[in-house]
N, C-alpha and C positions, 0 to 999 in steps of 0.2 A: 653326862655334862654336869658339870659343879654346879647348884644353886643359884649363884648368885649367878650368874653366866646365861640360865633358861629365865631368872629374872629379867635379862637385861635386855636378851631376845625378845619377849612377850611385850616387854616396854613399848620396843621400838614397834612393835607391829601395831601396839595400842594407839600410840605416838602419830603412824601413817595413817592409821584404818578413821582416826576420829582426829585425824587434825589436828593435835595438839601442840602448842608452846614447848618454850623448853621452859622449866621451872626451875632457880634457881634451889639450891640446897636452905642456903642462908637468907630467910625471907626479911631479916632484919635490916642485912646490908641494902634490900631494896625497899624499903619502907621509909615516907616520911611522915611527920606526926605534925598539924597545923597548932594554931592556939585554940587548945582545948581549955574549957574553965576547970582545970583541976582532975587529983587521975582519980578515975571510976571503975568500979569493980565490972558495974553493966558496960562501959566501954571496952573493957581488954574482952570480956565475952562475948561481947558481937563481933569484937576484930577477931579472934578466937576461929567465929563462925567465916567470915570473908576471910581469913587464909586458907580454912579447909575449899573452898571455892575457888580459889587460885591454885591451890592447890591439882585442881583437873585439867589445868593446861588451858582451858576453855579461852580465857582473859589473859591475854598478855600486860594489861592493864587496868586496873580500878581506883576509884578515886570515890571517899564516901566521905558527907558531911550528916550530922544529926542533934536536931538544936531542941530541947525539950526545959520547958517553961521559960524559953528565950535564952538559953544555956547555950553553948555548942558543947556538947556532951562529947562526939567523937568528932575528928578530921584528921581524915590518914591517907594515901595513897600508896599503891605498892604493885611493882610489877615495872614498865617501860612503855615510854610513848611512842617509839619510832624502835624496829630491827629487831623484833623477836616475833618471826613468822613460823608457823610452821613447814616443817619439811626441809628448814633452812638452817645451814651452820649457824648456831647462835654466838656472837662476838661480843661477851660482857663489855668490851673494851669502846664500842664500836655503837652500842646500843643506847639511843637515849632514855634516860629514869622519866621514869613518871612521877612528878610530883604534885601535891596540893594545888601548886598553882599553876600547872597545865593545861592548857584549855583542849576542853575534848568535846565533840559533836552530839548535840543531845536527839536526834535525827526525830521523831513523829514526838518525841516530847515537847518538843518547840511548840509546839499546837497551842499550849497551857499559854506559853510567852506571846505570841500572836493573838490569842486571843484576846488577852489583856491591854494589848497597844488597841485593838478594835474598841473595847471599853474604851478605854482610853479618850480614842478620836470621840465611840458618843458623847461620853462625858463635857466634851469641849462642843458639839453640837456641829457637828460635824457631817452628821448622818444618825438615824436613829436604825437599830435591828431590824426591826419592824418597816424597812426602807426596800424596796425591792431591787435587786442588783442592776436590771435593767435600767434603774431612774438616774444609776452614775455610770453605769458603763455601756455606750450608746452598738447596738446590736448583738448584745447578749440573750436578746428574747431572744432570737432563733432557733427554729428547729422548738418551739414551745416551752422554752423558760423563761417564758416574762414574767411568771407568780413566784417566782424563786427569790425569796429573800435574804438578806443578812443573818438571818436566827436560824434560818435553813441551812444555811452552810455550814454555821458553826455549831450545830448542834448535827451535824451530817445526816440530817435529813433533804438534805436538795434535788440529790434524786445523779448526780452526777462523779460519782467516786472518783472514776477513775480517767485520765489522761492517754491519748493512745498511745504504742510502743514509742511510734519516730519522733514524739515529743521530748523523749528524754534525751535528748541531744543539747551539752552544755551552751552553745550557743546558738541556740532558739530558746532553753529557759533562760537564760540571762537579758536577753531580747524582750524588752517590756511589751514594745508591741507586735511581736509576733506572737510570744503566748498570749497574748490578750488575745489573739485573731481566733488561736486556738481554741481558747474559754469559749467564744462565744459560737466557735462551729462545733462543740460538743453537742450530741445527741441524750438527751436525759432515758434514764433508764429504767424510772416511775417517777410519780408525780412528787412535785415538794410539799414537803409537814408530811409522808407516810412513816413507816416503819423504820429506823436508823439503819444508814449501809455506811459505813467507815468510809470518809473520803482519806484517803493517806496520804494526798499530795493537792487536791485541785484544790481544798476551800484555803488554802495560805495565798495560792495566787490569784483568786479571785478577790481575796481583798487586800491582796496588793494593790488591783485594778483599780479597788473602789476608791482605796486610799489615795490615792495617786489623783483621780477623776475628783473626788469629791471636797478633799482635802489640802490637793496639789503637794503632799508630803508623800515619801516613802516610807512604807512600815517600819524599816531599818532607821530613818533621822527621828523618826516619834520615840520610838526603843531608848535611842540614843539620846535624845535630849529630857522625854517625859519621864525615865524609869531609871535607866542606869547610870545617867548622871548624878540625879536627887539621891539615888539609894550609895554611890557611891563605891560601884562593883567594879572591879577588873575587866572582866571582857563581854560576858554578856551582851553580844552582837547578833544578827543576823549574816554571817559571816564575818571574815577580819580584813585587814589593809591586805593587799597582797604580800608584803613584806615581812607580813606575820605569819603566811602560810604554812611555814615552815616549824613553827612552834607546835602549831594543832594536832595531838594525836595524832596517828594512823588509825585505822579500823581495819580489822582481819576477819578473815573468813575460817572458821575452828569450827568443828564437830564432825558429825558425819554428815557427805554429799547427800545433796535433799534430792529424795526418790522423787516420783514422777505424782504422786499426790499430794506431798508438800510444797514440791514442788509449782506444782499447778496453784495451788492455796496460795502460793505468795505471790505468783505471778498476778492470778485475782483480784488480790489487794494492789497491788501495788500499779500493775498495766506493762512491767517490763519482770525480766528473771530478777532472781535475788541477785546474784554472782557481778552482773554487771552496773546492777544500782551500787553496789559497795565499792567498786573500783571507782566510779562517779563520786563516788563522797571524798575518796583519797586526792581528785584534783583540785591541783589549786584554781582554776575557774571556778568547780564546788565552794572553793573554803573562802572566795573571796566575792562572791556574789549574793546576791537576796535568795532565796528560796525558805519563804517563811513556813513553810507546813515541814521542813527537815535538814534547816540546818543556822539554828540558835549555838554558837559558839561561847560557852560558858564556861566554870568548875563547877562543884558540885559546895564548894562556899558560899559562891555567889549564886546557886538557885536557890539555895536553903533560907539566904537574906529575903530573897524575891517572894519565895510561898511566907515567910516570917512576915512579912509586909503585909502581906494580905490575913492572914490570921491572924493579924491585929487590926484591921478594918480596915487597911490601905494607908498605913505610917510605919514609922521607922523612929523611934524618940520622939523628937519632934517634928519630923522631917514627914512631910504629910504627898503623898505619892498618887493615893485615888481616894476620891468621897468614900464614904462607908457605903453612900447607896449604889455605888458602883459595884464594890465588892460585891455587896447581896447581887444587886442581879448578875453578876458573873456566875453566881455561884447556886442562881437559882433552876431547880432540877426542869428538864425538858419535860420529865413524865415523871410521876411520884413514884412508878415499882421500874423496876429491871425490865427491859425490852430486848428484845430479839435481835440485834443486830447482823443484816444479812449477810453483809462480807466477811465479820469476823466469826460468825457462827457459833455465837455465843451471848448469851445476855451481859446488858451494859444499860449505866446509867449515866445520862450527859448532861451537862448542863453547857450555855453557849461557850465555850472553850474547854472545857473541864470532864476528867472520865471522874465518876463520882462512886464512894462508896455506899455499903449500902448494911443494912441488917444482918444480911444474910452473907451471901457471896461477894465479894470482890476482889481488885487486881491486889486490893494493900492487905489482904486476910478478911480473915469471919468476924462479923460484927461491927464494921467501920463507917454507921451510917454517916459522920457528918466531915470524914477524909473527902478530899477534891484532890486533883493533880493529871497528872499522865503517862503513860508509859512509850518508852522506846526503843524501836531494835535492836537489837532485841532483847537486851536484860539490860534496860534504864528503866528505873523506876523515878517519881519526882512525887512528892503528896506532902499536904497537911494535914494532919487531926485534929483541930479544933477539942475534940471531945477528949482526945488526950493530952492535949498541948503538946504537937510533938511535929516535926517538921522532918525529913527523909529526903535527901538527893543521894543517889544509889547509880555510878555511872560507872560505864565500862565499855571496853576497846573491841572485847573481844565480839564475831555476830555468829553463836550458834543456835541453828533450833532444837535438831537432836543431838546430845552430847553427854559427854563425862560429868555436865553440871547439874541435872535434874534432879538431882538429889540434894545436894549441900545448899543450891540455889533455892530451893523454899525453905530449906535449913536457915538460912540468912532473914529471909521475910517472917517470916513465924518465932525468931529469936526479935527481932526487932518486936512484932506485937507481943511478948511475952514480958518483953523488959519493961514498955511505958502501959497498963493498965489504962481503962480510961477514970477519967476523976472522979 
């Protein structure tokens, strides 16, 4: 058999076996380039590194902004937001581009955004962290969570991660008060202030509740009036109009089928399968309702504004968004070292909304003690550096755990820390 023939065989088994895209040839024809200040050597070499990533089929879609000493150094997109699935006749024709200004799902990175409207509300006195969830949401003690605070939740120590399977039913979360019924017949599964266990979905809706009770706003109209108004961002919602549904990304499921202990690990996290949360993100009930713990509808322009605002103390020019002492304490660590954290199975540093880095290890590379940000399913990254002055929104379409990206994928993260040094 000719060469290029047992090439094209192997391809396609590659193509089935790990879920992959189709890629096009001409990655230029699918690329667009936002306003960057000016062309950079360090920018064509990280875009360099994110095509080799696109490259693996992994990502039908990415979109990356990167603003270093209040610069946007790179903003490119490249790939499609809707009709390049795997296993599917791809129709260049047929498929819609992913561009810059697409708005795509930033799903557990919302946590960062959320967190910040919480600040927010204390800031206006609203509720203080240090508030016990019980005192705004009337029969949440149940079942022994009456100690369970505001800074418990958002530092995912409360003791309650996870939501059971038949809650994931879009209309019961969209239902304020039936998940609220739900929150509060949760059973805690250690005590609040122990050891951090990743809540992945329950602390966004419990302070919806709170917000809602305490404040008589929804997380989504504070978003909207307190943050994305003033900063003057495109979409940056807790979902969109229904209308706009149709603009949002897709998200795909690419790699290889998660065996029965990955399997199990996500289900862990999360309280339902992976397969079936991702087809939940593609509804438009999903795309147009609240679910603040996973689904912040943004670009990756406008997070990079958002983390830019806060690394500069909570402004924008002139345009002044949170106190400076908000910031700090957003940004003030849970525990000074690396903790244990039992659901993800890994040390982690938190601060009340924020995964933090650290000296040593972290999610944004080695040596990032004074980065804050967060990450989401599964290859979004979101962070500031302060100590580098460098800000990162890193989004993508594609959701694999194991795949053809695990390579070029820290390839991209470790070019990034190589290019901005810190000061």
């Amino acid at each position: 058999m000719p060469i290029p023939l047992v090439e094209q065989a192997v391809g396609g088994v590659l193509d089935t076996a790990f879920r992959r895209c189709s890629v096009p040839a001409d990655l230029d024809s699918i690329t667009t380039i936002g306003e960057e200040d000016g062309p950079s050597d360090v920018a064509d070499e990280l875009w360099s590194r994110v095509e080799v990533l696109y490259r693996t089929g992994m990502h039908p879609g990415l979109q990356v902004c990167i603003r270093h000493q209040d610069d946007v150094v790179l903003e490119r997109a490249i790939g499609h937001a809707r009709g390049n699935l795997p296993g599917r006749r791809f129709d260049p024709d047929r498929a819609v581009p992913m561009t810059v200004d697409t708005p795509i799902n930033l799903f557990s990175a919302a946590k960062a955004v959320t967190g910040m409207v919480v600040h927010k509300l204390e800031e206006t006195g609203a509720f203080t962290l240090d508030d016990r969830v019980a005192d705004h949401v009337p029969g949440f003690d149940r079942h022994g969570k009456g100690d369970i605070t505001l800074r418990d939740v958002l530092t995912h120590r409360a003791g309650v991660p996870t939501l059971p399977a038949h809650a994931f039913d879009l209309d019961l979360l969209l239902d304020h008060e039936r998940i609220e019924a739900e929150l509060c017949n949760l059973r805690p599964v250690s005590a609040p202030g122990e050891k951090p266990a990743y809540h992945a979905v329950t602390g966004g809706f419990i302070m919806e509740a709170v917000a809602r009770r305490a404040a008589g706003r929804s997380l989504r109209d504070v978003l909207a009036e307190e943050i994305k108004e003033p900063l003057g961002l495109q979409w940056f919602d807790f979902g969109v109009d229904p209308s706009d549904a149709h603009l949002v990304a897709h998200n795909v499921m690419t790699g290889l089928p998660l065996g029965f202990s990955v399997g199990w690990f996500m289900r862990r996290i999360l309280g339902k399968d992976w397969a079936p949360v991702l087809k939940l993100s593609n509804d438009d009930r999903f795309l147009s309702g609240v679910i603040p713990s996973g689904n912040a509808i943004v670009t990756a322009r406008d997070v990079a504004l958002f983390y830019q605002c806060l690394m500069n103390g909570g402004r924008i020019g002139k345009t002044r968004v949170f106190k400076k002492k908000t910031v700090k304490r957003a940004l003030r660590p849970s525990d000074t070292d690396l903790e244990f954290d039992r659901m993800l199975g890994m040390p982690m540093r938190y601060s009340p909304g924020f995964m933090l880095g650290s000296e040593t290890f972290s999610l944004y590379g080695w040596n990032h003690p004074d980065a804050f940000g967060h990450v989401g399913m599964s290859n979004l990254w979101t962070w500031a550096d302060p100590g580098r002055d460098l800000v990162v929104a890193f989004l993508t379409t594609g959701k694999p755990v194991l795949g053809t990206h695990l390579v070029a994928l820290p390839q991209v993260i470790a070019g990034i820390h190589e290019a901005f040094p810190p000061k």
